[in-house]
TORKOL-4160 file (C-alpha; in steps of 0.2 Angstrom, whole numbers, padded with zeros to 4 digits, m for minus):
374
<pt num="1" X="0039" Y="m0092" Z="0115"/>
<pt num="2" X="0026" Y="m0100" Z="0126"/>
<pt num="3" X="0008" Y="m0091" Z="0127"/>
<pt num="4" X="0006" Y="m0082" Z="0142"/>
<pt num="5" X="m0006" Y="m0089" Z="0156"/>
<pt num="6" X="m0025" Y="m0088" Z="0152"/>
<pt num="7" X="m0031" Y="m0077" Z="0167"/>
<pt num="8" X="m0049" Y="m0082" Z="0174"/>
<pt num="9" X="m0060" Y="m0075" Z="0185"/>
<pt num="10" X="m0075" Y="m0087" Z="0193"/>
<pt num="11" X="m0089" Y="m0076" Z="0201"/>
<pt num="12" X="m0098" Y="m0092" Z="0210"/>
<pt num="13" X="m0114" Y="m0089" Z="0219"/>
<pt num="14" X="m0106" Y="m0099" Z="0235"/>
<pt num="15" X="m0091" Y="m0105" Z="0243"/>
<pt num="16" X="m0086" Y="m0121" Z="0244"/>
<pt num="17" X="m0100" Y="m0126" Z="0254"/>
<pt num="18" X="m0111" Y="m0123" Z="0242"/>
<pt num="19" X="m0113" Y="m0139" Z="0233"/>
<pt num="20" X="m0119" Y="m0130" Z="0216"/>
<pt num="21" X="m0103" Y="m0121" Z="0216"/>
<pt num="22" X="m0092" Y="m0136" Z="0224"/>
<pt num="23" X="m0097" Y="m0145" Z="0211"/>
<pt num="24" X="m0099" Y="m0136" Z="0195"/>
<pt num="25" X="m0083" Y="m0124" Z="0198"/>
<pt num="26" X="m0073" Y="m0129" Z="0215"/>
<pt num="27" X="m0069" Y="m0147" Z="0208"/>
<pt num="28" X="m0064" Y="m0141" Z="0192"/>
<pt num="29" X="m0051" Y="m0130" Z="0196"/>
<pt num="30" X="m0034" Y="m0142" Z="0197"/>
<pt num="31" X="m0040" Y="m0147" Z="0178"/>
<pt num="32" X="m0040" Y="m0129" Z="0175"/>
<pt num="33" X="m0024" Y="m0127" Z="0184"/>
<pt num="34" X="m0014" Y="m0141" Z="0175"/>
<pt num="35" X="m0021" Y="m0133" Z="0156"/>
<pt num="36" X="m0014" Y="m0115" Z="0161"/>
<pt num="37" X="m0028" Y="m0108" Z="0167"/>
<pt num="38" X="m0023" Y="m0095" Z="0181"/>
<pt num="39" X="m0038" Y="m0095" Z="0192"/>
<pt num="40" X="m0047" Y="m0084" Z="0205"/>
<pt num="41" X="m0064" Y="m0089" Z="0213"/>
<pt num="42" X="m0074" Y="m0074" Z="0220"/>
<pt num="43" X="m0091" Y="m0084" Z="0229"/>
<pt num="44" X="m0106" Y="m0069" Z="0231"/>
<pt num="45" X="m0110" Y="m0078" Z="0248"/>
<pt num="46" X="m0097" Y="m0086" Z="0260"/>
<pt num="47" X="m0099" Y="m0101" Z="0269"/>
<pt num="48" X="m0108" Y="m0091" Z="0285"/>
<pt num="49" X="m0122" Y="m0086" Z="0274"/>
<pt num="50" X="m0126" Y="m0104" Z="0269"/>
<pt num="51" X="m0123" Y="m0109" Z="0288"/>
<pt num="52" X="m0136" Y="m0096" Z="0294"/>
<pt num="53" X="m0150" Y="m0102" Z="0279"/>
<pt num="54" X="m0149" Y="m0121" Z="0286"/>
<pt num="55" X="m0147" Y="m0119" Z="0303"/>
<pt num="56" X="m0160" Y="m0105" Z="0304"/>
<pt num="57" X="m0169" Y="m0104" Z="0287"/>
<pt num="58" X="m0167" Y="m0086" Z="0285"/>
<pt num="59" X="m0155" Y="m0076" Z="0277"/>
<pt num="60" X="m0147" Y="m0062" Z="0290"/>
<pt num="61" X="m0147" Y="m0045" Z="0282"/>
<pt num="62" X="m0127" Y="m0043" Z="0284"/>
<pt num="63" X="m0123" Y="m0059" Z="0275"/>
<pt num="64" X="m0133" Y="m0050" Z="0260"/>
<pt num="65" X="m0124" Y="m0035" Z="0261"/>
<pt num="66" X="m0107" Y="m0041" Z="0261"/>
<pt num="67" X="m0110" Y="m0051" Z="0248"/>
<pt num="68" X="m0116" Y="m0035" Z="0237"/>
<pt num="69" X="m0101" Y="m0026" Z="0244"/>
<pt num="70" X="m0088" Y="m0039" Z="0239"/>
<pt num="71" X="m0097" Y="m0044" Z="0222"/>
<pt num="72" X="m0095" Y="m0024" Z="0218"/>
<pt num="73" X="m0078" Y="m0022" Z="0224"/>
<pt num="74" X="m0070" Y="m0038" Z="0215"/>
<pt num="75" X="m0081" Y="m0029" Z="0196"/>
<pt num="76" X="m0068" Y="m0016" Z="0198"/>
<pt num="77" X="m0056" Y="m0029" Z="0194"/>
<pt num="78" X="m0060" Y="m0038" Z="0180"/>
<pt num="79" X="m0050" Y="m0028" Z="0166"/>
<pt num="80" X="m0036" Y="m0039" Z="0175"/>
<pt num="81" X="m0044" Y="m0055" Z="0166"/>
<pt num="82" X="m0045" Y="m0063" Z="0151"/>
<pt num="83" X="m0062" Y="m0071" Z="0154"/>
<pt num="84" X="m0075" Y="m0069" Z="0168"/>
<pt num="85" X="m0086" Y="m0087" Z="0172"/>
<pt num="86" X="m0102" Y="m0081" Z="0180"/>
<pt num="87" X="m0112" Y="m0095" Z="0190"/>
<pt num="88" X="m0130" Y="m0093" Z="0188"/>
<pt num="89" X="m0129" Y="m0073" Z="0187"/>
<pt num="90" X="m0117" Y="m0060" Z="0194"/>
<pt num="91" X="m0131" Y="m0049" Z="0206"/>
<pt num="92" X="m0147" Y="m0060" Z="0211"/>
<pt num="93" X="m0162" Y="m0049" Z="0208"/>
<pt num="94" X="m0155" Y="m0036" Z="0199"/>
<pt num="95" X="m0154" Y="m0029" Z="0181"/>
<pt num="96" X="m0142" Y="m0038" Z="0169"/>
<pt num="97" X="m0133" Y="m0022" Z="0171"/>
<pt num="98" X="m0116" Y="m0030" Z="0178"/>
<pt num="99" X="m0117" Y="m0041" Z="0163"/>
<pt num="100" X="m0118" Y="m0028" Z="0150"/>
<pt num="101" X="m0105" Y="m0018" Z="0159"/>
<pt num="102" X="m0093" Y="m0034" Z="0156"/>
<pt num="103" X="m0097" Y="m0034" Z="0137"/>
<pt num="104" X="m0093" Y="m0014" Z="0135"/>
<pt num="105" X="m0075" Y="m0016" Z="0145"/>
<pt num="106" X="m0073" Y="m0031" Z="0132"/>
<pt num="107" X="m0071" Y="m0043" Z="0145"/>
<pt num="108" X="m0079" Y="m0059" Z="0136"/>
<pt num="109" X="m0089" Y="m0070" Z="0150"/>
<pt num="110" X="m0097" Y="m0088" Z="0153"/>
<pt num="111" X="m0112" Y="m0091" Z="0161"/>
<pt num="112" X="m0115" Y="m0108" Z="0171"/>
<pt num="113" X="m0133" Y="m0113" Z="0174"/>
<pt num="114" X="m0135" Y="m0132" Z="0185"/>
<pt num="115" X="m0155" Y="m0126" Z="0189"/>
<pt num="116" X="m0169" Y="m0118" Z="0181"/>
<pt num="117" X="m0164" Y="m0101" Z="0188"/>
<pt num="118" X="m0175" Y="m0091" Z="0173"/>
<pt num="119" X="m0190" Y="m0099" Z="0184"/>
<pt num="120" X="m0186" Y="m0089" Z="0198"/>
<pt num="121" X="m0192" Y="m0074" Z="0189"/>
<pt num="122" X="m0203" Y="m0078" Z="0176"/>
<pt num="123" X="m0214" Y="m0088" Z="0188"/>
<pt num="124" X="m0211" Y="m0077" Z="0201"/>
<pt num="125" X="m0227" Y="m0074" Z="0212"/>
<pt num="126" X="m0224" Y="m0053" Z="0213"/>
<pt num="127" X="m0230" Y="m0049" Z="0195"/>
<pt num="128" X="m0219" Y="m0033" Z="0197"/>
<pt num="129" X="m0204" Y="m0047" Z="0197"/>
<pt num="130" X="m0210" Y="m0055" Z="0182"/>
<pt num="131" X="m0214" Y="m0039" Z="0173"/>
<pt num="132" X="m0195" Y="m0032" Z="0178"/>
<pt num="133" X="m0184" Y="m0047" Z="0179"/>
<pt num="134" X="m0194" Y="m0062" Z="0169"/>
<pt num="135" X="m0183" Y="m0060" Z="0155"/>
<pt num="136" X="m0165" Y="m0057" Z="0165"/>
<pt num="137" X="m0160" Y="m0072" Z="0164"/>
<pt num="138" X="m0161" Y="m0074" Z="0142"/>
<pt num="139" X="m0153" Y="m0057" Z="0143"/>
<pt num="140" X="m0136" Y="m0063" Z="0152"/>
<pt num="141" X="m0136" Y="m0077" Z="0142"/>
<pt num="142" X="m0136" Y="m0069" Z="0125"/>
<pt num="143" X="m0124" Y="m0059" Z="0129"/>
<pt num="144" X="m0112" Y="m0072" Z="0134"/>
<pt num="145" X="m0097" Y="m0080" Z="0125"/>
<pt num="146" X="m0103" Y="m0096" Z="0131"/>
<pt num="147" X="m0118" Y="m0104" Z="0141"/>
<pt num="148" X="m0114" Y="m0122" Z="0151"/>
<pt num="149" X="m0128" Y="m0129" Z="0153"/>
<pt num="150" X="m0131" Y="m0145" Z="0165"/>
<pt num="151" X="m0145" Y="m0152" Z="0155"/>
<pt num="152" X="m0157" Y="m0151" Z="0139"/>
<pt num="153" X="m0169" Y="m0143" Z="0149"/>
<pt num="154" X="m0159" Y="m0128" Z="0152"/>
<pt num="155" X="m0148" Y="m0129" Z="0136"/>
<pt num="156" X="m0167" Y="m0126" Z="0127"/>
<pt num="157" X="m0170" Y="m0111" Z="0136"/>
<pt num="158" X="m0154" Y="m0106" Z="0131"/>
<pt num="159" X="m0154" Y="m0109" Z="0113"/>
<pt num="160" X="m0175" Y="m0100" Z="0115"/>
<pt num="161" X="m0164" Y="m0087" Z="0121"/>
<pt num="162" X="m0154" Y="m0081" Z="0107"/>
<pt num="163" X="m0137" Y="m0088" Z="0114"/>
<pt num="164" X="m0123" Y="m0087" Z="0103"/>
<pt num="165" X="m0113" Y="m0107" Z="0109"/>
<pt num="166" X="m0120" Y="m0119" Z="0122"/>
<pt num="167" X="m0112" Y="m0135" Z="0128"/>
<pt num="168" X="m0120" Y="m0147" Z="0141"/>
<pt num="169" X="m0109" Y="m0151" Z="0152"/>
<pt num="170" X="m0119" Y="m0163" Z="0167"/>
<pt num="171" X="m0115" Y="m0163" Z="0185"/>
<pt num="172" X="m0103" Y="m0174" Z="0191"/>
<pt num="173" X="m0094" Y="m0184" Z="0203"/>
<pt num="174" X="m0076" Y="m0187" Z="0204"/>
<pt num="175" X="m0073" Y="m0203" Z="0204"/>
<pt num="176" X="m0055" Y="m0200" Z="0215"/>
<pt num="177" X="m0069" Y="m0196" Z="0228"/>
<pt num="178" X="m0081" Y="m0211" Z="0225"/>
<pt num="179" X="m0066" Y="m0227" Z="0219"/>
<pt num="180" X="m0077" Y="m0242" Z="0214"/>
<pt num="181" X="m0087" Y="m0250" Z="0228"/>
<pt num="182" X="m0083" Y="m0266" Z="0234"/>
<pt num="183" X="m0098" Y="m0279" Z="0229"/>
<pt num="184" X="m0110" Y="m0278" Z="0248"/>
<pt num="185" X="m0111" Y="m0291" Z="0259"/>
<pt num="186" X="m0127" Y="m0301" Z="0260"/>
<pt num="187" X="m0132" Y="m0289" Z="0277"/>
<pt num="188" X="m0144" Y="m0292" Z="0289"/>
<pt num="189" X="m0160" Y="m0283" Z="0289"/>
<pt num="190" X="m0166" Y="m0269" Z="0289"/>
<pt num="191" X="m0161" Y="m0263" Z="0273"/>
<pt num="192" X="m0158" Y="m0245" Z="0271"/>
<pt num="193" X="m0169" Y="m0231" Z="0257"/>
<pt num="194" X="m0158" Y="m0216" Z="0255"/>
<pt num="195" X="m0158" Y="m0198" Z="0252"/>
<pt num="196" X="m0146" Y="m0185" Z="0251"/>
<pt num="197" X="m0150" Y="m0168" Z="0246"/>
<pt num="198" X="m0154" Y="m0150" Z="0257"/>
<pt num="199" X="m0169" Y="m0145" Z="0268"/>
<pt num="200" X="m0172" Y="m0136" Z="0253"/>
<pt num="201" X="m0174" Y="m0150" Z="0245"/>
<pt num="202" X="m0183" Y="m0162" Z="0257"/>
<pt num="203" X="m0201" Y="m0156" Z="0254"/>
<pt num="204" X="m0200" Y="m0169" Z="0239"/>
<pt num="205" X="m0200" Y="m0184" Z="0253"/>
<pt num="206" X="m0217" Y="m0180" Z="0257"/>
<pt num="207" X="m0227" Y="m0184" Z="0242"/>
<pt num="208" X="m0219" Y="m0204" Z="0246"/>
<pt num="209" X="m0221" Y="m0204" Z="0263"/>
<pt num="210" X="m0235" Y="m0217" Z="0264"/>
<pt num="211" X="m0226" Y="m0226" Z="0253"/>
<pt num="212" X="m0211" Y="m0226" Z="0262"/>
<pt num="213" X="m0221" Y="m0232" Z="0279"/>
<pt num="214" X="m0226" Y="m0248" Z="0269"/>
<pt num="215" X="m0211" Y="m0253" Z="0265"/>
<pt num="216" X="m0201" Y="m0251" Z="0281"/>
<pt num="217" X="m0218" Y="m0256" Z="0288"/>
<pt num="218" X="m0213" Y="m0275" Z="0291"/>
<pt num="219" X="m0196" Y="m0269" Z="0300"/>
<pt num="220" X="m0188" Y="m0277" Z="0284"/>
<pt num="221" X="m0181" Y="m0260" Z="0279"/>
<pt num="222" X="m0179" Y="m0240" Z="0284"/>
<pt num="223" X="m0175" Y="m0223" Z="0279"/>
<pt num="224" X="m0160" Y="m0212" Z="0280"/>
<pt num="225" X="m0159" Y="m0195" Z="0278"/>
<pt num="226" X="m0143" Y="m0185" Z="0273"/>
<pt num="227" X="m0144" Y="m0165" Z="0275"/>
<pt num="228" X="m0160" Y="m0164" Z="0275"/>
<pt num="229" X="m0164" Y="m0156" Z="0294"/>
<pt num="230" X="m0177" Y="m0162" Z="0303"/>
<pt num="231" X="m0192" Y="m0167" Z="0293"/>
<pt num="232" X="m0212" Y="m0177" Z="0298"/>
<pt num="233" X="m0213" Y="m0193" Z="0288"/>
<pt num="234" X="m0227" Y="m0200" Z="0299"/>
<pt num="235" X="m0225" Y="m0220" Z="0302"/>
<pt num="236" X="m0207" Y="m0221" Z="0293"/>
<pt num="237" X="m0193" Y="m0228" Z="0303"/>
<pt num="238" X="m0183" Y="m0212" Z="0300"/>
<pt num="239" X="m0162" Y="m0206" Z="0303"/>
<pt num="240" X="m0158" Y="m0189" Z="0300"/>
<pt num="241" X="m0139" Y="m0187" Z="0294"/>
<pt num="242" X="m0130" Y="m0171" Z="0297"/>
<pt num="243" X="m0120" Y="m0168" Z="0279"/>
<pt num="244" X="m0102" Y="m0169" Z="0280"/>
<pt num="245" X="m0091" Y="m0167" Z="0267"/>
<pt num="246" X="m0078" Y="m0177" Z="0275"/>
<pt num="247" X="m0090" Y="m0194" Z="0277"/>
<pt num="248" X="m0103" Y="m0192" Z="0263"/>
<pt num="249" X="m0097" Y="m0206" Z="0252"/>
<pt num="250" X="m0093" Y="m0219" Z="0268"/>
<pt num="251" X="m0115" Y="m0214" Z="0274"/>
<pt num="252" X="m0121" Y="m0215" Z="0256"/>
<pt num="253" X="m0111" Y="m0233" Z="0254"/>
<pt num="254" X="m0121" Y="m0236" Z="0269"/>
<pt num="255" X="m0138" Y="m0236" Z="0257"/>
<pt num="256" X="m0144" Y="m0250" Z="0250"/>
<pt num="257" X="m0157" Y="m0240" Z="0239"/>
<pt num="258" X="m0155" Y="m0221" Z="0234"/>
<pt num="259" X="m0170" Y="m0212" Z="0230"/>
<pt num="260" X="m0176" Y="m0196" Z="0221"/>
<pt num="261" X="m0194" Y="m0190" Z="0223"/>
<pt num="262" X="m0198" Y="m0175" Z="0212"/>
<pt num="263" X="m0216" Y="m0165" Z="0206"/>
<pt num="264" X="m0216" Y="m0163" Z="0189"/>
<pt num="265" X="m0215" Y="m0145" Z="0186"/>
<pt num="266" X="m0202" Y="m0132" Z="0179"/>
<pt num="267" X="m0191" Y="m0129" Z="0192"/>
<pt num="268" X="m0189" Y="m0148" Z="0196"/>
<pt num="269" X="m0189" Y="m0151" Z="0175"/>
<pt num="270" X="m0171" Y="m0141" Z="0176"/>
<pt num="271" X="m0162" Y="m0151" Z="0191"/>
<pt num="272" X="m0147" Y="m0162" Z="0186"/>
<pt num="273" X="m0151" Y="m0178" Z="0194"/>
<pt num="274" X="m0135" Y="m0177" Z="0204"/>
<pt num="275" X="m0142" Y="m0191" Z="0220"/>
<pt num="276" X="m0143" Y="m0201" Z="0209"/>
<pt num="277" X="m0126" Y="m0199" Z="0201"/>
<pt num="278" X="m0122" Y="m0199" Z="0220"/>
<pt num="279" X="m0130" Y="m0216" Z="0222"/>
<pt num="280" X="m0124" Y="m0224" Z="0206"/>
<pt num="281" X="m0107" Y="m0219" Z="0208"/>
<pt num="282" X="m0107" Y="m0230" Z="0227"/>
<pt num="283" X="m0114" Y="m0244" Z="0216"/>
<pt num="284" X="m0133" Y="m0241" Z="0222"/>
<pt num="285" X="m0148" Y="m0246" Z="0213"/>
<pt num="286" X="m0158" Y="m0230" Z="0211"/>
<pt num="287" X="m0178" Y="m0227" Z="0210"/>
<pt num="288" X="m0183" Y="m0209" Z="0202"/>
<pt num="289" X="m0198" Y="m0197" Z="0195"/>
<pt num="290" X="m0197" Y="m0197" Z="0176"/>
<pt num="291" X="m0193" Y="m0178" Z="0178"/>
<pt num="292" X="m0182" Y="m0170" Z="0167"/>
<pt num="293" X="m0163" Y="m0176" Z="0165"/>
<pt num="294" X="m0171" Y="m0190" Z="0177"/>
<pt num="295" X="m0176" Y="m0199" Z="0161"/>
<pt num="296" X="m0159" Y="m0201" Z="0153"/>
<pt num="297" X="m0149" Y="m0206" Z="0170"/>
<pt num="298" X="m0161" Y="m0219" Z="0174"/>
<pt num="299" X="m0161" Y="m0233" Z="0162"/>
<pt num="300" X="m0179" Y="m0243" Z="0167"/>
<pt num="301" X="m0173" Y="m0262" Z="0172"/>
<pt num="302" X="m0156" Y="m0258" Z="0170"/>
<pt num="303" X="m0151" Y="m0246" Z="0184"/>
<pt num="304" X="m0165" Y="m0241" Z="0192"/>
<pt num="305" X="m0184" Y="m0240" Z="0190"/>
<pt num="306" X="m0194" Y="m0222" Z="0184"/>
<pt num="307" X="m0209" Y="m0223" Z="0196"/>
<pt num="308" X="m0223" Y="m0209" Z="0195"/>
<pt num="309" X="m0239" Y="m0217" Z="0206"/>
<pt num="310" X="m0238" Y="m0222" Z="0222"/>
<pt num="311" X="m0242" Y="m0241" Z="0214"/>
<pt num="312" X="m0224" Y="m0238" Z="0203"/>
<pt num="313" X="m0216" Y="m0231" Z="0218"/>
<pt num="314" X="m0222" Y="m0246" Z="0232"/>
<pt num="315" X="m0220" Y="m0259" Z="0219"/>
<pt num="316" X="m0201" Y="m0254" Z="0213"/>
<pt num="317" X="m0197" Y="m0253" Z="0231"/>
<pt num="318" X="m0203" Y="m0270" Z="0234"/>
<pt num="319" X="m0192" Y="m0277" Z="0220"/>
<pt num="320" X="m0176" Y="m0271" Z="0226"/>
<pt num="321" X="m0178" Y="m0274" Z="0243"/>
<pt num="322" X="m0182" Y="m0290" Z="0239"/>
<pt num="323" X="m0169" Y="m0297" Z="0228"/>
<pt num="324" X="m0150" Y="m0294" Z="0233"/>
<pt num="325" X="m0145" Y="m0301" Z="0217"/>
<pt num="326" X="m0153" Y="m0287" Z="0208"/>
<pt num="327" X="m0149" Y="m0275" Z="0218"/>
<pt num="328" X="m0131" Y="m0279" Z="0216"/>
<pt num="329" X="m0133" Y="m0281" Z="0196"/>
<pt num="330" X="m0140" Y="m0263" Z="0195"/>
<pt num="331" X="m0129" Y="m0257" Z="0205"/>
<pt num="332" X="m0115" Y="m0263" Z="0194"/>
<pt num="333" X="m0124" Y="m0254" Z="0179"/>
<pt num="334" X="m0125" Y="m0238" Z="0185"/>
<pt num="335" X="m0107" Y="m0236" Z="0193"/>
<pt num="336" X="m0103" Y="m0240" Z="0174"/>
<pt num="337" X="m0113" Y="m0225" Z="0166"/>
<pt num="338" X="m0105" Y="m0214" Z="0179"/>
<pt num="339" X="m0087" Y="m0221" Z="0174"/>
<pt num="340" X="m0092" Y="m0217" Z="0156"/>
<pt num="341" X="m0104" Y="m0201" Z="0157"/>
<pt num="342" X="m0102" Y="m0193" Z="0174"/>
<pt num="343" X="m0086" Y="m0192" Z="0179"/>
<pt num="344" X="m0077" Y="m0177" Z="0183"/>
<pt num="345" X="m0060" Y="m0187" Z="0174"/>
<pt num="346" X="m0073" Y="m0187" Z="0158"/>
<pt num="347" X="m0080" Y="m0168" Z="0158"/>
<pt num="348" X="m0063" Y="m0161" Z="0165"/>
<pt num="349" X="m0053" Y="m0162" Z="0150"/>
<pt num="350" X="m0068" Y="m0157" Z="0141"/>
<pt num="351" X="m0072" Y="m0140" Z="0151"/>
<pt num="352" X="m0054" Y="m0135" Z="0152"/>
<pt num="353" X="m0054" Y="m0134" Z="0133"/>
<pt num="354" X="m0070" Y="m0124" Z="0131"/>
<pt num="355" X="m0064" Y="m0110" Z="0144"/>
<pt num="356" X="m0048" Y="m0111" Z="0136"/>
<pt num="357" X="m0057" Y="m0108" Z="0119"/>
<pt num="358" X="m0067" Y="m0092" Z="0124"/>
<pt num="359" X="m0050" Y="m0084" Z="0128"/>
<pt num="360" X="m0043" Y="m0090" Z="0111"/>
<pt num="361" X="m0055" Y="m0082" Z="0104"/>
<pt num="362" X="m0056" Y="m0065" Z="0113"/>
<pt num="363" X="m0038" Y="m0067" Z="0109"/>
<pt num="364" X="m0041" Y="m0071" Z="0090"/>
<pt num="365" X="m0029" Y="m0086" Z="0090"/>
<pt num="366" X="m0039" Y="m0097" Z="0079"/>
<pt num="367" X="m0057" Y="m0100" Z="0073"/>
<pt num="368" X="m0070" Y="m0102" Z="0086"/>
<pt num="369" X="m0077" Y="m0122" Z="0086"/>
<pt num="370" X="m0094" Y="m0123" Z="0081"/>
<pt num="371" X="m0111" Y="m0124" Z="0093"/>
<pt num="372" X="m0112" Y="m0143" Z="0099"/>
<pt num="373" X="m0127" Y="m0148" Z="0109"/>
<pt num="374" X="m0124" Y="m0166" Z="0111"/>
């Protein structure tokens, strides 16, 4: 008699527009699928609310409420599960309350964590936040089954926190979606530095803008942005992409650089490095801060360069715009150590198995495998 199915419930903080959830739940689910994992995705905030935040920058009071509404409504439902997967949290700013209440109906849960979300209210700048919530974030996660954790940084806070099994399991790219880039032509100038990311996110271009103007300041090169909004980079030659999920790998093969500026503090210490997984996966050479999982996705001379002063940063551009040949070879290298480390066909299999292993041992078919950090 074959098992039954393994029924799972994903509580994602977004829909599919949301590229934390796209791509640490919504790409997974045919590996899910083809283990026999039965799956139902329940996002907090639809893909209005997140059109609302980048068109406007402000979130609309009934985009918040109807996300409470339907995150409550589907918590009446999770006795018809055999495992709840929680991205992040299941109530923003809010007690670990709905948490708890999964461990007392004895519904085991997994927790997901791609950003240093315990930053949000430990260094919070209300002290009433940090005095209420600073420690939310090790409560959910001692109480899970599980924590997935996209890096060291966060698997630490993790382990700090008392959790009971962690796995790091990056954030990757399908390589169905990104098929091996044809070797570029040599192309007449200007050469293109590229960015991807949110206008969240695009704050980090600043702290390089000067740098960037010396370097497309000779017409030799330019920059282009993807997803960013509109943002001042004063003397940069500057195009501003609209993202697109339908054209993002054709406008990222575009690039002939990718970049990731970042400050070196805690929030930034718990990114995945995911451009530049972006990048490497079209075959780009990649220039990065040494912050965080930056350190291990970057291999200096081989990939990419790790800049940190503006000398580092205006000296590594001027090699790779420079020199085709080397641009071509590291470009080569770090497709490669997607292929092998950051692929979805790599952590697919992988994840499917842990999932399926919480409900084997809620189940009690078989011992539980034993913490691995790798």
């Amino acid at each position: 008699m074959s098992p039954s199915p393994r029924r799972v419930l994903f509580l994602t903080k977004y829909a599919h527009n949301g590229a934390s959830s796209r791509y640490r739940v919504f790409q997974y689910l045919p590996w899910f699928e083809q283990a026999g994992i039965v799956c139902r995705v329940e996002p907090l905030f639809d893909e209005i609310y997140l059109t609302h935040r980048y068109q406007t920058g402000r979130w609309w009071l009934r985009d918040i409420l109807g996300a409470l509404f339907r995150r409550l409504f589907i918590l009446l439902t999770v006795r018809r599960f055999d495992l709840v997967v929680v991205e992040y949290e299941v109530l923003p700013y809010f007690f670990a309350l709905p948490e708890r209440l999964l461990s007392w109906m004895g519904v085991p849960y997994v927790v997901d964590y791609d950003d240093a979300i315990f930053h949000q209210y430990d260094q919070h700048r209300s002290g009433l936040i940090r005095r209420l919530l600073g420690n939310k974030i090790a409560h959910v996660m001692r109480g899970a089954h599980l924590v997935t954790a996209g890096n060291a940084y966060l698997a630490d806070y993790a382990r700090r926190a008392g959790a009971p099994r962690i796995e790091i399991i990056p954030t990757v790219i399908d390589l169905a979606r990104y098929p091996a880039p044809p070797a570029k032509p040599a192309c007449a100038e200007p050469l293109t530095i590229g960015w991807i990311g949110s206008p969240s996110t695009a704050k980090y271009l600043q702290a390089i803008a000067p740098v960037l103007a010396l370097a497309c300041a000779d017409g030799k090169a330019r920059v282009r942005l993807i997803g960013s909004g509109q943002v001042d980079l004063p003397g940069v030659p500057l195009e501003v992409l609209p993202w697109d999920e339908a054209t993002e790998v054709d406008e990222l093969r575009r690039f002939d650089v990718g970049i990731m500026p970042l400050p070196d503090e805690p929030w930034e210490r718990g990114k995945c490095g995911f451009k530049l997984i972006q990048y490497m996966a079209c075959g780009l050479p990649v220039i990065a801060s040494p912050v965080g999982v930056n350190r291990e996705i970057v291999e200096p001379g081989v990939n990419g360069y790790l800049t940190e002063t503006t000398e580092e940063w205006a000296q590594a551009l001027r090699t790779l715009l420079d020199n085709a040949s080397l641009r071509q070879r590291m470009g080569e290298a770090g497709r490669l150590k997607v292929e092998t480390h950051y692929s979805l066909q790599v952590t697919g299999p992988r994840l499917a198995e842990l999932i399926k292993s919480v409900v084997t041992r809620k189940s009690g078919r078989g011992a539980p495998p034993t913490d691995s950090l790798p």
